[in-house]
C-alpha positions as CSV (number, residue, x, y, z in Angstrom):
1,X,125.9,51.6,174.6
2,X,127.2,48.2,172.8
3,X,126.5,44.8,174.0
4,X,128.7,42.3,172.2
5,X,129.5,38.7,172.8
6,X,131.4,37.0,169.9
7,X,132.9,34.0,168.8
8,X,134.2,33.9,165.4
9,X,136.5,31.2,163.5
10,X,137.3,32.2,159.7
11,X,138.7,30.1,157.0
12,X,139.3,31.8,153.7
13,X,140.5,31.0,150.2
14,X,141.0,33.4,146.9
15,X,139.8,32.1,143.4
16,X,140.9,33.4,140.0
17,X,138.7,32.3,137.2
18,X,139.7,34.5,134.2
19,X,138.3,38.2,134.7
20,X,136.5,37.7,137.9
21,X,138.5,37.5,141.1
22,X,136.6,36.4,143.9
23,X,138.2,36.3,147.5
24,X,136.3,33.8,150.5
25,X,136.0,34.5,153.9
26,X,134.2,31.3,155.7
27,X,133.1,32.9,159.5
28,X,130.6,31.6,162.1
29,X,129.0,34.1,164.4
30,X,126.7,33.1,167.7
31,X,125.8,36.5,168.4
32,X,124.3,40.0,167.5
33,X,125.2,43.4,168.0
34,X,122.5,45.8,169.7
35,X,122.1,49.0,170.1
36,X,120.8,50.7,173.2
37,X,118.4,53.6,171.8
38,X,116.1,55.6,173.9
39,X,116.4,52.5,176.3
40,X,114.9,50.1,173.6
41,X,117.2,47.1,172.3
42,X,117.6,47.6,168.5
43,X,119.4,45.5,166.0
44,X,121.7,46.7,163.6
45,X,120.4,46.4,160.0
46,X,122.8,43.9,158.1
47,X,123.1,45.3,155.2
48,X,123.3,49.1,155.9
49,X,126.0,48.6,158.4
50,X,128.2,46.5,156.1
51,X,127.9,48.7,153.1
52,X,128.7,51.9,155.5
53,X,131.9,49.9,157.0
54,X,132.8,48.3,152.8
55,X,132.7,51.7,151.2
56,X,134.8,53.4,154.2
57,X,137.2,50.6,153.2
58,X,137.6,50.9,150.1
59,X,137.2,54.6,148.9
60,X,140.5,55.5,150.3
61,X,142.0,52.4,148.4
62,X,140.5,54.4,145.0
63,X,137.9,51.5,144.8
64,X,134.0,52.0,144.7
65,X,131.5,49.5,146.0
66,X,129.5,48.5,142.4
67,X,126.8,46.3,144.7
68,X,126.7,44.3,147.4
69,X,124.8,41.2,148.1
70,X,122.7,39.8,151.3
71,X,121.2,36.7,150.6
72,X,121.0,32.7,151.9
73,X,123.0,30.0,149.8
74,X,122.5,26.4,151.4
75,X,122.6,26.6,155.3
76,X,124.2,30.0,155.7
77,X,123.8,33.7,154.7
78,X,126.1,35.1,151.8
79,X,127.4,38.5,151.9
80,X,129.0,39.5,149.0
81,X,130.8,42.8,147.7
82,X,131.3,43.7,144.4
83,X,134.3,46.0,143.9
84,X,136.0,48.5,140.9
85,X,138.5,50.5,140.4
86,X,140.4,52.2,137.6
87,X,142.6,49.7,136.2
88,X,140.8,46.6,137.7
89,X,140.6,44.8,140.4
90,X,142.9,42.4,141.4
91,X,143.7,39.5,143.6
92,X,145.3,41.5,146.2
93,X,142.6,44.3,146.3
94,X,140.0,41.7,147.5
95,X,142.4,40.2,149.8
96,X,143.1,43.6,151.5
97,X,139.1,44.4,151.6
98,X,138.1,40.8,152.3
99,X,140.9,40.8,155.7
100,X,139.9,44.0,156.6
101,X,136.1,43.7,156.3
102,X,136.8,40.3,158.4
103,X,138.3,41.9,160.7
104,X,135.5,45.0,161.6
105,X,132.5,42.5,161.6
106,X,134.7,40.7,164.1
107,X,134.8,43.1,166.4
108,X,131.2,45.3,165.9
109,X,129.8,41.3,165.8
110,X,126.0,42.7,164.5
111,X,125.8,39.3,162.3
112,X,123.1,37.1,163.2
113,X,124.0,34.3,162.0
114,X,126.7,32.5,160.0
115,X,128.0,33.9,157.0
116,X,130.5,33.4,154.0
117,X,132.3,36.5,152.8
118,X,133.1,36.9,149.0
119,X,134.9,40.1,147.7
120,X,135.4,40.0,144.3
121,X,135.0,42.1,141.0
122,X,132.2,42.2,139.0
123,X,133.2,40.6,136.0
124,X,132.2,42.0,132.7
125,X,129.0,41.7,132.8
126,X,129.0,44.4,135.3
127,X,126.0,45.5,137.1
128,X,123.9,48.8,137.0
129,X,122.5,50.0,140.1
130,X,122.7,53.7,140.8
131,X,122.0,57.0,138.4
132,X,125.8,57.3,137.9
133,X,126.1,54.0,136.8
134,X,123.5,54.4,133.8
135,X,124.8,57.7,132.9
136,X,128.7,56.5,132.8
137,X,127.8,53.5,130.3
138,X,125.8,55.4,128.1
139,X,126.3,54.2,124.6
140,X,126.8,50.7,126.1
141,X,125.1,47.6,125.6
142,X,123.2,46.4,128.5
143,X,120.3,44.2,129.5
144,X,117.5,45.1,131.7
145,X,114.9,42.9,133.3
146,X,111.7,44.7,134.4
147,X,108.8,43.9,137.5
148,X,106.0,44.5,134.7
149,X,106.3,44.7,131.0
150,X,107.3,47.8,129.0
151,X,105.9,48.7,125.9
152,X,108.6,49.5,123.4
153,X,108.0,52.8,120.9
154,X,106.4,49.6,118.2
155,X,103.8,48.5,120.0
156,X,105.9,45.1,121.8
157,X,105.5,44.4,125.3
158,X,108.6,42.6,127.2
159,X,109.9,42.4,130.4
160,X,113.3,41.8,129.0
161,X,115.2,44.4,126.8
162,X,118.1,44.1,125.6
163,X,120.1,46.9,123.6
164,X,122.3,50.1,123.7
165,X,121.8,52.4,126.5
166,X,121.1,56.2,124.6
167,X,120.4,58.0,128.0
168,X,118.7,58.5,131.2
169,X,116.7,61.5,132.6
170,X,114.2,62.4,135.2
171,X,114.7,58.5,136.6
172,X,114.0,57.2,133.4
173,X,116.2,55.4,131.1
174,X,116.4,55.0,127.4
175,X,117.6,52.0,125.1
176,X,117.4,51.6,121.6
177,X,116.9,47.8,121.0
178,X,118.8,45.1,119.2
179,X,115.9,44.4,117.0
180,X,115.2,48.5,116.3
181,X,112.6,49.8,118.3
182,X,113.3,51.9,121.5
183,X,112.0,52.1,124.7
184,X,111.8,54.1,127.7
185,X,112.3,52.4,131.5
186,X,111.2,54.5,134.9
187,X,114.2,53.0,137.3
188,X,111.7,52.2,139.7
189,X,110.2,49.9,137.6
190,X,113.7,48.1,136.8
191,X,114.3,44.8,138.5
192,X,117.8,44.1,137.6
193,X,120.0,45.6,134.8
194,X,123.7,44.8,133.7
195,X,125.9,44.8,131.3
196,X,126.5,42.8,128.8
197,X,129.7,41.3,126.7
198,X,129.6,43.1,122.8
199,X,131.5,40.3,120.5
């Protein structure tokens, strides 16, 4: 059973700075979607919800969802997609997600509070989150930021590494670093990772 009351007004604009498009959806929502389970009031998780609805979006469109973003900027909440696809991204591709993503959180109406909608690609310092993503950009030169330091195979403690990605295996992931040590990372122990522009 879905309650719903909504009242949305949208203003968007599309940006093109260089490699990274970026497509904005302004929208105000007063209301929340619930869900009626076992006669308990439950509401939707954010996130969850709007990464189910973004990837069902864009997979037939032969684009994959590299992250996607959650967070308060200034007064209101900013959720923000991060899209690729064979080729790149362009203008029109985070139009056509940004309209119909819009549209869907219009009508299902689980936001609870105002938000600004960005759909845009993720440049080229491109961000690592999942197993497939490490694996792909093997041989790559990326940058990861760690919770607690790692101790490299010469003794150095950082919780910054920067350097080729050489593998990853068993959740753990290996880089050879720019100044000639390696050093082996346990995902779960990785904060943020990316990757990052070779001149």
């Amino acid at each position: 059973m879905f309650l719903k009351k909504s009242s949305c007004i949208r203003k968007s604009s599309m940006l093109n700075i260089g490699s990274h498009l970026n497509v904005h959806s302004k929208v105000s929502s007063r209301s929340s979607l619930f869900l009626l389970e076992n006669g308990i009031m439950a509401k939707v998780d954010a996130v969850t919800r709007i990464t189910e609805i973004a990837e069902a979006i864009v997979a037939p469109l032969g684009m994959g969802l590299v992250d996607l973003e959650y967070k308060r900027e200034g007064r209101d909440m900013v959720v923000r997609l991060f899209l690729e696809k064979e080729g790149g991204i362009t203008l029109d591709d985070c139009s056509s997600v940004s309209r119909e993503l819009s549209d869907i959180l219009d009508v299902e109406d689980f936001m609870p509070e105002h938000y600004t909608l960005e759909v845009s690609s993720p440049g080229i310092c491109r961000p690592l989150k999942k197993i497939a993503d490490y694996e792909r950009f093997v041989g790559s030169l990326v940058k990861v930021k760690t919770f607690e330091q790692i101790t490299d195979d010469g003794g150095n403690k950082r919780k910054t590494l920067l350097g080729t990605l050489t593998g990853v295996k068993d959740g753990v992931i290996s880089i050879h670093l720019q100044e000639g040590q390696n050093a082996e990372i346990p995902l779960d122990k990785v904060a943020k990772a990316n990757l990052e522009f070779e001149f």
